[in-house]
C-alpha positions as CSV (number, residue, x, y, z in Angstrom):
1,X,-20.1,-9.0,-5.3
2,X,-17.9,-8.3,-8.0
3,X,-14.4,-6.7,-8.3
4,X,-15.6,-3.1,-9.4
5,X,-18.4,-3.1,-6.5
6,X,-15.2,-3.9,-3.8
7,X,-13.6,-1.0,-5.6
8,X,-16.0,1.1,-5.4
9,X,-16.7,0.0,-1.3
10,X,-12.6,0.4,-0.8
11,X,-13.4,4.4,-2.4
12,X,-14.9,4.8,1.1
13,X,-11.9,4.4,2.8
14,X,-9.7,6.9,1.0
15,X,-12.8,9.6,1.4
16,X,-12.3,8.8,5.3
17,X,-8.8,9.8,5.2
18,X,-9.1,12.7,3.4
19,X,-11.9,14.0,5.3
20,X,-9.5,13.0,8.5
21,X,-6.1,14.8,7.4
22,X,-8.2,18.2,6.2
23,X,-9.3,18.1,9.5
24,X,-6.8,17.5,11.4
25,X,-4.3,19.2,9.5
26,X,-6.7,23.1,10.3
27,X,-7.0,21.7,13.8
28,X,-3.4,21.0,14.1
29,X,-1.4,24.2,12.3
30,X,-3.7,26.5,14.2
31,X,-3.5,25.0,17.8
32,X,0.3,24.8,16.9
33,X,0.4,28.7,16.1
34,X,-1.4,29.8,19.5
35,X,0.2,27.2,21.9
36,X,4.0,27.8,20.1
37,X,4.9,24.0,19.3
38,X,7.2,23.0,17.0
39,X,6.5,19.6,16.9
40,X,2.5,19.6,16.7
41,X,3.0,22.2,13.3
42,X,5.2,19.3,12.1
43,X,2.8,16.8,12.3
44,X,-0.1,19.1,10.7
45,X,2.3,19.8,8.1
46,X,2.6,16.0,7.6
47,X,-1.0,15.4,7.5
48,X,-1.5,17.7,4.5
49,X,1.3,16.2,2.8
50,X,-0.8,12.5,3.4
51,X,-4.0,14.3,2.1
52,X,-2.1,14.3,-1.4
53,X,-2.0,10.3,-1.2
54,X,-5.0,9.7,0.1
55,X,-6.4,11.6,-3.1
56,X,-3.7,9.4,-5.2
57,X,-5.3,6.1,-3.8
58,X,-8.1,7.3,-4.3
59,X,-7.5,8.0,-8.0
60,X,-5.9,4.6,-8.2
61,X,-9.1,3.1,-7.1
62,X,-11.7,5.2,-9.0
63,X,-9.6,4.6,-12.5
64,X,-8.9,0.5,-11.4
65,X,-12.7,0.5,-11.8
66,X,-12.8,1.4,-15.2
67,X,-13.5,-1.4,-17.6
68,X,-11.4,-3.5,-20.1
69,X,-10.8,-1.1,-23.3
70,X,-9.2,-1.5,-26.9
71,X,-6.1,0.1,-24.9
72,X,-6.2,-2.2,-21.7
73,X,-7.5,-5.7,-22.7
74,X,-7.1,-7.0,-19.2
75,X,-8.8,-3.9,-17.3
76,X,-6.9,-1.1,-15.1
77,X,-6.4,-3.4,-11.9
78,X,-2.9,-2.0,-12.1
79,X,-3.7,1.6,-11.5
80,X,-4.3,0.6,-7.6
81,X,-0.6,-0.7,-7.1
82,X,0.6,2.3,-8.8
83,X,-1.2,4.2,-6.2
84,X,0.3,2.3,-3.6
85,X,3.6,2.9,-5.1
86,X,3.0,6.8,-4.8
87,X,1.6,6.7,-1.4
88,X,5.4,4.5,-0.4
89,X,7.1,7.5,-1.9
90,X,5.1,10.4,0.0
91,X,5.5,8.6,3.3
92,X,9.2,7.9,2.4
93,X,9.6,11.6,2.0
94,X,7.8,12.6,5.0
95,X,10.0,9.7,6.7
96,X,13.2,11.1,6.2
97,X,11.7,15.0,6.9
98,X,10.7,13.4,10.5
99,X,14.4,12.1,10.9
100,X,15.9,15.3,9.3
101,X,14.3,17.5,11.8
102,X,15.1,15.6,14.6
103,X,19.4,15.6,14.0
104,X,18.4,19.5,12.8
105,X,16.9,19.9,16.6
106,X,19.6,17.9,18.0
107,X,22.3,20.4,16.2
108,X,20.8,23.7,17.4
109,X,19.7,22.3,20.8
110,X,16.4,24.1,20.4
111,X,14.4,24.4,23.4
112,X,10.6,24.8,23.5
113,X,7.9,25.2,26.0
114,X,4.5,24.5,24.2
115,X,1.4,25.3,25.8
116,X,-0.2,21.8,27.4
117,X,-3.2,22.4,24.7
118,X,-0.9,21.4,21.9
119,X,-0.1,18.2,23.8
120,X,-3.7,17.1,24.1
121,X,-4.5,18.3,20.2
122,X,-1.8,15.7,19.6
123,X,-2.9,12.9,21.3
124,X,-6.6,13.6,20.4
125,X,-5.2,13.4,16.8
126,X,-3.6,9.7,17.3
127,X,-6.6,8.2,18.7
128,X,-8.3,9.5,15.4
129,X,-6.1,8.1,13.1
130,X,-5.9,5.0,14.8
131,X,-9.2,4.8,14.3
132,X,-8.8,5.3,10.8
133,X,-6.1,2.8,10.7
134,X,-8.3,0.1,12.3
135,X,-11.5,1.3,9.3
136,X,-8.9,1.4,6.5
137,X,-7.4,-2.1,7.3
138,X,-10.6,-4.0,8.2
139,X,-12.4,-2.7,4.8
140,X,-8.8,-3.4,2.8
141,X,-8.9,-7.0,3.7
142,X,-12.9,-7.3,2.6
143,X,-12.3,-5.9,-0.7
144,X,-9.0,-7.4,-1.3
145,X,-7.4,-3.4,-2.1
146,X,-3.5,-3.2,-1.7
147,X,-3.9,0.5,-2.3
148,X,-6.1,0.9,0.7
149,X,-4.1,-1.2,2.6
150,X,-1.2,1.0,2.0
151,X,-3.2,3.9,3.2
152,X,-4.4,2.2,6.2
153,X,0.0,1.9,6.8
154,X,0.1,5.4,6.0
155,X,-2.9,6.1,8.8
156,X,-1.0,4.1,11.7
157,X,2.4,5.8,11.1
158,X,0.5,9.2,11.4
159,X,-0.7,8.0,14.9
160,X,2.9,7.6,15.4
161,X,3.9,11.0,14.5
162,X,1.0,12.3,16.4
163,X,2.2,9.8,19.8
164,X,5.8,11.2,19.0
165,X,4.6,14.9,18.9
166,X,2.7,14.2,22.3
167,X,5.6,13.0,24.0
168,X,7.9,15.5,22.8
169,X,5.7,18.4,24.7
170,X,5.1,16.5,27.7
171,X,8.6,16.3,28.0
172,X,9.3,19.9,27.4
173,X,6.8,20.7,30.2
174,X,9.3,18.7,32.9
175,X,12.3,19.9,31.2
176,X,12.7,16.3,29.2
177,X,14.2,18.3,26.0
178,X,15.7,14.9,24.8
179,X,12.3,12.7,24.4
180,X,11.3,15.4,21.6
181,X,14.1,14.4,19.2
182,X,14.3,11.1,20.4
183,X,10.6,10.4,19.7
184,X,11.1,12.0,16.4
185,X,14.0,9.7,15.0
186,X,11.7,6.4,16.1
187,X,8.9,7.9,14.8
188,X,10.8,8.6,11.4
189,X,12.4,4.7,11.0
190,X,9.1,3.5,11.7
191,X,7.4,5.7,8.4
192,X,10.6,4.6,6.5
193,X,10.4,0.7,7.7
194,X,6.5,0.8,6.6
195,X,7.1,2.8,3.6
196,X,9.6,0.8,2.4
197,X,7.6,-2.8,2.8
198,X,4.7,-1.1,0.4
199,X,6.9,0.1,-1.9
200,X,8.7,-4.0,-1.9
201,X,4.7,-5.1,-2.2
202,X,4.3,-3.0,-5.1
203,X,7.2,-3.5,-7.2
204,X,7.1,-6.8,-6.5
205,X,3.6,-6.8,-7.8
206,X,4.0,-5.1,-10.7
207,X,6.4,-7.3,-12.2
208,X,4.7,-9.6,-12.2
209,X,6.1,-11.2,-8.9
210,X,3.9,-14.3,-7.3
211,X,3.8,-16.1,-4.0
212,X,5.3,-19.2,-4.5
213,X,2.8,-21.2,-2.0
214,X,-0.1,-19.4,-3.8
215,X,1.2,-21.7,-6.8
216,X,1.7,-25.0,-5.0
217,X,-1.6,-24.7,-3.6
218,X,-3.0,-24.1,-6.7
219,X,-1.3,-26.4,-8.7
220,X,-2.2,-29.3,-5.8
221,X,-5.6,-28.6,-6.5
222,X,-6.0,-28.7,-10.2
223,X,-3.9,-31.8,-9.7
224,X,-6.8,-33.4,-8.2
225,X,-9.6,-33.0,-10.9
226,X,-10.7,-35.8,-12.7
227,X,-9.5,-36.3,-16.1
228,X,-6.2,-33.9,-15.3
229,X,-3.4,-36.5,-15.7
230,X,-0.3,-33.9,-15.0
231,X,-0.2,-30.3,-14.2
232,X,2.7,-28.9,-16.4
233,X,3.1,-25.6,-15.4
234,X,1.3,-23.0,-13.3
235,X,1.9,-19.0,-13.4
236,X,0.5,-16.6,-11.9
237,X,0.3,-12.6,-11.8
238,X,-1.7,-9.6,-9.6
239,X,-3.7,-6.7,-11.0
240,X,-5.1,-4.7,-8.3
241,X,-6.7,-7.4,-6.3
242,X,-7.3,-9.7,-8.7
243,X,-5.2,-13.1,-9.3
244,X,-4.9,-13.8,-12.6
245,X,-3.9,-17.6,-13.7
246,X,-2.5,-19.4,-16.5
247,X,-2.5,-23.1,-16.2
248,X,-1.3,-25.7,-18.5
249,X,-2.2,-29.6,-18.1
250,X,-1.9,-32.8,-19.6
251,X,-5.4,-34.9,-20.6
252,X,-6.1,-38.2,-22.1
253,X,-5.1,-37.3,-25.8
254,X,-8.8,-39.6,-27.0
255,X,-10.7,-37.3,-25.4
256,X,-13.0,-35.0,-27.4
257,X,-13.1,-31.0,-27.4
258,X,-16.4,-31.2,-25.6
259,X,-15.0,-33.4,-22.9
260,X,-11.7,-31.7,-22.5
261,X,-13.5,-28.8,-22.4
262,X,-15.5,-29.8,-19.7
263,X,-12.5,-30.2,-17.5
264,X,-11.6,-26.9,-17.9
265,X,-15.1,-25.9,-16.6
266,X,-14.2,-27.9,-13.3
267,X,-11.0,-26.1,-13.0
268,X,-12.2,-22.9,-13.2
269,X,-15.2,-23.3,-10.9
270,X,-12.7,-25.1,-8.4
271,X,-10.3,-22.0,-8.7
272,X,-13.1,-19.5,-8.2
273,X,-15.1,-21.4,-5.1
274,X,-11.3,-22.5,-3.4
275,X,-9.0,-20.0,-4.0
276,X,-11.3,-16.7,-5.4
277,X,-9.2,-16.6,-8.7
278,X,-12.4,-15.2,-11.5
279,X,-9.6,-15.0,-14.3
280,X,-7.4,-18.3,-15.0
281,X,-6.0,-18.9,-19.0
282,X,-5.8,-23.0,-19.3
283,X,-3.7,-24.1,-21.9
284,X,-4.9,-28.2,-22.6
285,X,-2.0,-30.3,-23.9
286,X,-2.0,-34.5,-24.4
287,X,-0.5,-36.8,-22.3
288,X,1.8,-39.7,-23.7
């Protein structure tokens, strides 16, 4: 299966989430207006804001699909980190809301007592999410998508919000005003901690950051083919979830283009059965 066909799998997963927040978010607002909680309109509030990034990765992944043009010679992988990028920044803001509201209750000592329904709504809501989460992830790692993977982050810390919401009205039904605000301040670190380890992913990504192991792994293999007397210099950059490679090595300088040729050949087959890489640039130089 090729890269656009995992693309095109990894689609499925943002469609979940959409689906999930539209839902939820109806379910939520409305519950939250007859049972008079506070905390379960917040988190409905916050799943319509995450229905805007799930539609953002889900852009990202519909345009990363999108063959190489006279504009874009090595494809649109990158429009998937870019996505993730965008979903870091709407959980970042809904982060910070979270913690906002929490000193604001914590200032005006606001006392609620929500009907038990809106605690139930908010717990039914985590174990839905969760179960997104647990979709979004698995299908992330098969089709290697960092923009799914994001929104499978995005999908846990909304169980969060929804476990903090729950605990806050429990508490307010045995007079446990404090768990409400203190909920919502772990809850909010948690968004922000997740939030900002995407937005590191991403940024690192797009400039052109590599994992160094990833290199010495590679470069110990290629070290090994026949004919390759010394690997010179490996590099190594991400679009979407593709690796792309540049290689340079050092070959017996009597050797024909045919036969140096060839050793390319094995290099590239050994990067694409061992390490998945489709795309490597190898640069053939002779060895004194």
């Amino acid at each position: 299966m090729d890269h656009a066909d995992n693309l095109k799998r990894g689609e499925k997963g943002a469609w979940v989430s959409i689906f999930a927040y539209i839902i939820l978010s109806v379910v939520k607002l409305l519950v939250a207006y007859v049972g008079s909680s506070a905390a379960l309109r917040a988190d409905g509030l916050n799943n319509l804001t995450d229905v805007v990034a799930s539609i953002a990765v889900l852009i990202g992944l519909k345009i990363s699909r999108k063959p190489p043009d006279e504009d874009h010679h090595y494809g649109h992988y990158r429009a998937e980190t870019v996505a993730s990028l965008f979903a870091a920044f709407i959980m970042t803001m809904v982060g910070f809301q979270v913690i906002v509201d929490t000193f604001s209750k914590i200032m005006t000592q606001e006392m609620t007592d929500p009907d038990m329904l809106t605690a139930w709504t908010a717990l039914g809501g985590a174990l839905i999410m969760y179960v997104v989460y647990r979709y979004n992830r698995s299908l992330a790692a098969k089709v290697g998508s960092s923009s799914l993977y994001a929104a499978a982050q995005d999908n846990r810390s909304d169980a969060l919000v929804s476990i903090g919401a729950f605990i806050g009205i429990i508490g307010a039904q045995f007079g446990l005003f404090w768990l409400d605000p203190l909920a919502g301040l772990i809850v909010g670190i948690i968004i922000c901690k997740t939030a900002w380890d995407i937005f590191v992913d991403s940024t690192h990504t797009l400039t052109d950051g590599f994992d160094k192991r990833q290199i010495s792994r590679i470069t110990g293999s290629i070290s090994k083919v026949q004919g390759v007397k010394k690997v010179v210099d490996v590099k190594g950059r991400i679009h979407g979830n593709q690796e792309f490679i540049d290689v340079t090595i050092l070959v017996n300088p009597e050797l024909n283009v045919r036969e140096s040729h060839a050793i390319t050949e094995q290099i590239e087959t050994l990067l694409r059965k061992k390490h998945n890489i489709t795309y490597a640039q190898i640069h053939i130089e002779p060895y004194e």
